[in-house]
C-alpha positions in Angstrom: -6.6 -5.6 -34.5 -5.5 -8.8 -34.7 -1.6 -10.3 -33.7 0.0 -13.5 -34.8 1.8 -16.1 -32.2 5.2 -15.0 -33.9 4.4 -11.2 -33.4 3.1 -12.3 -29.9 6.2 -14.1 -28.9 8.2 -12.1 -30.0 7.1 -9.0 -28.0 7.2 -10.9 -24.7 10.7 -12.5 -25.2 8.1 -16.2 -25.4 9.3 -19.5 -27.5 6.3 -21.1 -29.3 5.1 -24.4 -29.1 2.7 -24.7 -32.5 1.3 -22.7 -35.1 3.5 -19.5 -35.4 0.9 -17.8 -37.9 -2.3 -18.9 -35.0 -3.6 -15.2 -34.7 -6.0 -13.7 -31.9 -7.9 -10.6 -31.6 -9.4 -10.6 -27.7 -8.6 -12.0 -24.8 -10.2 -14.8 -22.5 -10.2 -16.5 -19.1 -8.7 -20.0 -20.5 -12.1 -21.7 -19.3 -14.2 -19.6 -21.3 -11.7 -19.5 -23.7 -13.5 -19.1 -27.8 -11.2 -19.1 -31.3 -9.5 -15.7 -32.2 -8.7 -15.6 -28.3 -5.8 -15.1 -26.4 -5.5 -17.1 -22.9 -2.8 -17.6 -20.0 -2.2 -20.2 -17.2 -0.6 -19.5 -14.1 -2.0 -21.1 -11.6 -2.1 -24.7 -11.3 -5.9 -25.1 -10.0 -6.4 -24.2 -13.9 -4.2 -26.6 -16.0 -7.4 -29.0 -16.6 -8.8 -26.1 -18.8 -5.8 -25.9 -21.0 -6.8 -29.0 -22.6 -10.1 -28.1 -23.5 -9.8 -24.9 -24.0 -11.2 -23.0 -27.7 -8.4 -19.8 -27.7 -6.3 -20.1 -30.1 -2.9 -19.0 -28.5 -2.5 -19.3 -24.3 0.7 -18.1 -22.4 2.5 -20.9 -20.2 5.3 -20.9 -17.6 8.5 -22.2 -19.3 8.2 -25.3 -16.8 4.9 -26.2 -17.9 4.7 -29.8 -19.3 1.8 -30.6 -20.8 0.5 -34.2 -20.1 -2.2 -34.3 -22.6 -2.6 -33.3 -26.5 -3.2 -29.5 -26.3 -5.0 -28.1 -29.2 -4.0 -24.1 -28.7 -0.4 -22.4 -29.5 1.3 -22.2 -26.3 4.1 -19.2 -26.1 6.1 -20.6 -23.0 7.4 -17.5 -21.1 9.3 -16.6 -17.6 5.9 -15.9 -15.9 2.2 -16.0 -18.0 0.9 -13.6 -15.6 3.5 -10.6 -16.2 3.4 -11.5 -19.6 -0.7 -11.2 -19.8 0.0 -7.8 -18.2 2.6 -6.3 -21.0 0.2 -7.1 -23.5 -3.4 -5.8 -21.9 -1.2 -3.1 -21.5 -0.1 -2.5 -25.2 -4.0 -3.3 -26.3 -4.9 -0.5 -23.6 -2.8 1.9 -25.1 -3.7 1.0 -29.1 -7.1 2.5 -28.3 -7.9 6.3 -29.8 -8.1 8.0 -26.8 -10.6 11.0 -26.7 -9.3 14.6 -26.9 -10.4 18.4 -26.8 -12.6 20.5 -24.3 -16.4 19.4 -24.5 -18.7 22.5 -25.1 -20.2 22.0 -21.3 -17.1 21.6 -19.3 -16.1 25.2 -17.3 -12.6 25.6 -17.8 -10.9 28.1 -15.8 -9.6 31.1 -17.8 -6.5 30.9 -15.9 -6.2 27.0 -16.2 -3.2 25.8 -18.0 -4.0 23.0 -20.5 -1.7 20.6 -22.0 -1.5 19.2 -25.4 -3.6 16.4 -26.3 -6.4 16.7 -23.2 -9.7 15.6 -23.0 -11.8 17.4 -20.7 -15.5 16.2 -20.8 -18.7 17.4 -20.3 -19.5 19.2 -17.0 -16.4 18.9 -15.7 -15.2 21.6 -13.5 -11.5 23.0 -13.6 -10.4 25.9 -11.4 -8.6 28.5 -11.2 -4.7 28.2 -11.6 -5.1 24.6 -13.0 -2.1 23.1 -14.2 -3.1 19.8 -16.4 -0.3 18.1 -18.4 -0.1 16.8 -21.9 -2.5 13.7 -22.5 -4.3 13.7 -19.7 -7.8 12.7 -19.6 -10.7 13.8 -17.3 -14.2 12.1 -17.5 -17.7 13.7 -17.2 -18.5 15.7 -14.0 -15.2 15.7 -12.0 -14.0 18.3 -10.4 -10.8 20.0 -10.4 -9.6 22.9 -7.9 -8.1 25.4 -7.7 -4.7 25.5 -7.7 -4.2 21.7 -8.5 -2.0 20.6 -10.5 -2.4 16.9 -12.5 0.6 15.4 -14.6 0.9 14.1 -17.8 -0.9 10.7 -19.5 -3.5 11.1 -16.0 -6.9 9.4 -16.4 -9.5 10.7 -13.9 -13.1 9.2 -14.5 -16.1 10.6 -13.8 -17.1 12.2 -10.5 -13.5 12.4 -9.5 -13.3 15.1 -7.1 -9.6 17.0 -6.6 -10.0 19.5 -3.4 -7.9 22.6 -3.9 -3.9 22.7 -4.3 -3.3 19.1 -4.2 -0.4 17.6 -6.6 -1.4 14.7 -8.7 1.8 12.8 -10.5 1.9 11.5 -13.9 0.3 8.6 -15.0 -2.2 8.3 -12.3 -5.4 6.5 -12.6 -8.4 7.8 -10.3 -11.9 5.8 -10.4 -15.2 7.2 -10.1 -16.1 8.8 -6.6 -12.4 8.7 -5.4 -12.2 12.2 -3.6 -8.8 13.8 -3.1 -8.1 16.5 -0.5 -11.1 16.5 1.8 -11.0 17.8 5.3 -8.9 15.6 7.5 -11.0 14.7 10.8 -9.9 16.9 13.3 -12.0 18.3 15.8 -11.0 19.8 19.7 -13.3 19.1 22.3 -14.6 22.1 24.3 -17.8 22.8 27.0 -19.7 23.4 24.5 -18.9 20.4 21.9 -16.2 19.7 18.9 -14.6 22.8 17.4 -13.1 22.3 13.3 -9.7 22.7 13.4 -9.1 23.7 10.1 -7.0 21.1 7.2 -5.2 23.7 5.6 -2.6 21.0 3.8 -2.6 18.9 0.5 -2.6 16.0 -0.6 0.4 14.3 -3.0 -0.3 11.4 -5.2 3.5 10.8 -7.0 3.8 9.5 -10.1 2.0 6.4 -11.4 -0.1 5.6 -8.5 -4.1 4.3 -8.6 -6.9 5.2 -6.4 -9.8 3.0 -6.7 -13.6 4.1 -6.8 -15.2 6.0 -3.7 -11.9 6.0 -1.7 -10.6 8.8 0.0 -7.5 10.8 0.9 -7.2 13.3 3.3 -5.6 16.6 3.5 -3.3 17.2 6.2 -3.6 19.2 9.2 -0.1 21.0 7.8 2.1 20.0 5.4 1.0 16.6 3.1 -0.7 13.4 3.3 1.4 11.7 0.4 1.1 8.3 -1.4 4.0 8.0 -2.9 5.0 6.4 -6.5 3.2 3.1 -7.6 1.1 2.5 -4.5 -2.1 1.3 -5.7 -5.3 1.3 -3.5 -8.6 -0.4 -4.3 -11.7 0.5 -3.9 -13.4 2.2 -0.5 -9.9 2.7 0.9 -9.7 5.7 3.9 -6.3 7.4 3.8 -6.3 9.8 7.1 -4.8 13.1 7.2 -0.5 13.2 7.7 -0.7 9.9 6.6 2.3 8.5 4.0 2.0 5.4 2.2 5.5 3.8 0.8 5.9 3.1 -2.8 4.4 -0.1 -4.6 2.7 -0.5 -1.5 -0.4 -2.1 -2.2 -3.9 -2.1 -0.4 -7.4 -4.1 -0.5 -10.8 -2.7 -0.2 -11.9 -1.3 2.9 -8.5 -0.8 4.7 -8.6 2.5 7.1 -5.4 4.2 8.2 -6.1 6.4 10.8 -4.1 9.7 10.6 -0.7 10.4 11.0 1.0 6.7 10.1 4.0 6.1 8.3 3.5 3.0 5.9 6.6 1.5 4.5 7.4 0.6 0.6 5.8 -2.8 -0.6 3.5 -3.6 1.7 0.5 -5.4 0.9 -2.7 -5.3 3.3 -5.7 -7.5 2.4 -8.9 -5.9 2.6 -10.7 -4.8 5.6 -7.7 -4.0 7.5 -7.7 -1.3 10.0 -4.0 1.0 11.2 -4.3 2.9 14.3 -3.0 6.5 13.8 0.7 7.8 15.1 2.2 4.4 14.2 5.0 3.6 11.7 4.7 0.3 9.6 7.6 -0.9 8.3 8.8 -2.0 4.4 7.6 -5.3 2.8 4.9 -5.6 5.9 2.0 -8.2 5.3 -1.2 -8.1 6.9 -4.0 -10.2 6.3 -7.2 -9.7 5.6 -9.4 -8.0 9.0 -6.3 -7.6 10.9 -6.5 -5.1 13.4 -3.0 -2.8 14.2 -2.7 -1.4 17.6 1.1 -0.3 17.2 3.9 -0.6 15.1 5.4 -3.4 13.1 9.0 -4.0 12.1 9.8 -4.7 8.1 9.6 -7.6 7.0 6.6 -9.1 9.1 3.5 -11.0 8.0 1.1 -11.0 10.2 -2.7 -11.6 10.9 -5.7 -11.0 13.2 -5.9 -8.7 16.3 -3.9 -8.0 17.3 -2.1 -9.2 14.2 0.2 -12.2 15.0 2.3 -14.8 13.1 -0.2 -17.0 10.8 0.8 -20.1 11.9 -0.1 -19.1 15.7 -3.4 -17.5 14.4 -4.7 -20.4 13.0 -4.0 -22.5 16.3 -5.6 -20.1 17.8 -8.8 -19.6 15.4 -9.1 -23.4 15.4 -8.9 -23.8 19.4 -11.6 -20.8 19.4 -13.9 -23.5 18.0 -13.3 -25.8 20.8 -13.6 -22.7 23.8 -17.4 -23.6 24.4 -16.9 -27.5 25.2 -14.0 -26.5 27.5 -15.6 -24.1 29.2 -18.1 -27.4 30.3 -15.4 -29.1 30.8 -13.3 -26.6 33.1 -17.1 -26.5 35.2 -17.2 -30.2 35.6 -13.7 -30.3 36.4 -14.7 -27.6 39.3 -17.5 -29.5 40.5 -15.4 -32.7 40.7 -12.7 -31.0 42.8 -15.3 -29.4 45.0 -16.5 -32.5 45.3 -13.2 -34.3 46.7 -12.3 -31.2 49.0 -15.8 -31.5 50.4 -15.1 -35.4 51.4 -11.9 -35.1 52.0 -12.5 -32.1 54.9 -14.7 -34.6 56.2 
């Protein structure tokens, strides 16, 4: 399909700065940019590219001012990166998306099916399945029973959806996210660890994403829930008990052990590990490796381990550097004052 700069601008609330008819069918990074493209600049490390760049229309902040002759239609907009989003959104959902039960899936008898579902081949869906109108599940996942998945879900392949858990509307799950597995819980006796069993679920609310091979725990009792919009990359571990806070956001390989309360809008960089029993407060940044012993109060950003205030990390990581030629110094500095005591006692 191909849209024009008008129809373009027009969509995004943009003014344009060209060729109204300029028309594009794909979209490119604005350095690889080619004709027919669409690109965006947002971030000022990138501005060189915009005036060599071959798309044929690229989205601007409104207080861009260009310096050189730019050969593209610029739309000028609040912010180029939002913008880029509304529309890889609109050319997501112009796609045909499949529909109807593949001839190898196993479907339930007592499954409940919604209009407009595509369930592929060898997929698995259990017994008392609820699955709501448009929904989409890929090749080889499998579905409970007793679970229930809202409407416009897309679950790709090798999903796995342990038994009762509630799955939202909207929600995206990558390949090898697992839902609902055991939460580790084990009592130590004489004779070694004894399973306590996980008999909770697992709630995803509406519109959140769970990226490839991450998991989410059942609780112990009651629910580990992320709640609406969170969105968690790829090889994330959510304990059992936990609860992650809306529009909270997390990197790859971030571990919350079990039982910790994570406020709404925080974002964690990756590698970033929560002890369990803790409470996190709203709008909490961490960087990237920190470490969380205890709790933290809204509002903080923080780094390192234990996390502190940037400013005081990076002192810190910089006088690290320095640690080995003090330690010689701190010896010679001994040896001196040895040195004076011993001539001075005599």
């Amino acid at each position: 399909m191909e849209f024009s700069a008008k129809q373009i601008a027009s969509f995004i609330g943009g003014e344009i700065v060209g060729d109204e008819n300029a028309t594009v069918h794909t979209f490119a990074k604005i350095e690889e940019g080619t004709p027919g493209a669409i690109s965006f600049l947002s971030n000022p490390k990138y501005t060189h590219y915009i005036y060599e760049t071959q798309s044929s229309i690229v989205l601007v902040n409104k207080d861009f001012i260009p310096e050189h002759k730019i050969k593209a239609t610029l739309i000028k907009v609040d912010n180029a990166y939002d913008s880029l989003a509304k529309l890889l959104n609109l050319y997501e959902m112009s796609k045909p998306k499949k529909q109807g039960i593949d001839s190898l899936a196993f479907v339930s008898p007592s499954a409940v099916i919604g209009k407009n579902v595509y369930i592929g081949a060898f997929a698995y869906i259990g017994e008392n399945v609820i699955i709501g109108d448009n929904t989409q599940i890929y090749p080889h996942t499998f579905i409970g029973d007793g679970v229930k998945i809202g409407e416009n879900c897309l679950l790709y392949s090798h999903v796995n959806v342990y038994h009762d858990c509630r799955i939202g509307n909207e929600c995206i799950l990558h390949s090898g996210a697992v839902i609902g597995a055991d939460g580790f819980g084990f009592a130590p006796t004489p004779d070694g660890y004894e399973k306590i069993p996980q008999i909770g679920i697992v709630i995803l609310e509406d519109k959140v994403d769970i990226g490839a091979n991450t998991c989410v725990d059942r609780a112990t009792m009651g629910a580990t829930i992320v709640h609406k919009g969170a969105k968690i990359d790829n090889l994330v571990q959510i304990a059992h008990n936990d609860e992650i806070g809306s529009n909270t956001v997390m990197a790859a390989q971030v571990g919350i052990a079990g039982s910790t309360r994570i406020g709404e809008w925080c974002m964690f960089g990756g590698q970033v590990g929560i002890a369990g029993h803790i409470k996190i407060g709203d709008r909490v940044n961490l960087g990237a490796q920190s470490g969380v012993p205890s709790g933290i109060k809204e509002g903080s950003t923080l780094i390192g381990t234990p996390p502190m205030e940037p400013t005081a990390y990076f002192k810190a990581a910089v006088m690290a550097k320095k640690l080995p030629d003090m330690y010689k110094e701190l010896n010679n500095l001994r040896k001196e004052i040895e040195t004076l005591k011993q001539q001075l006692n005599k």
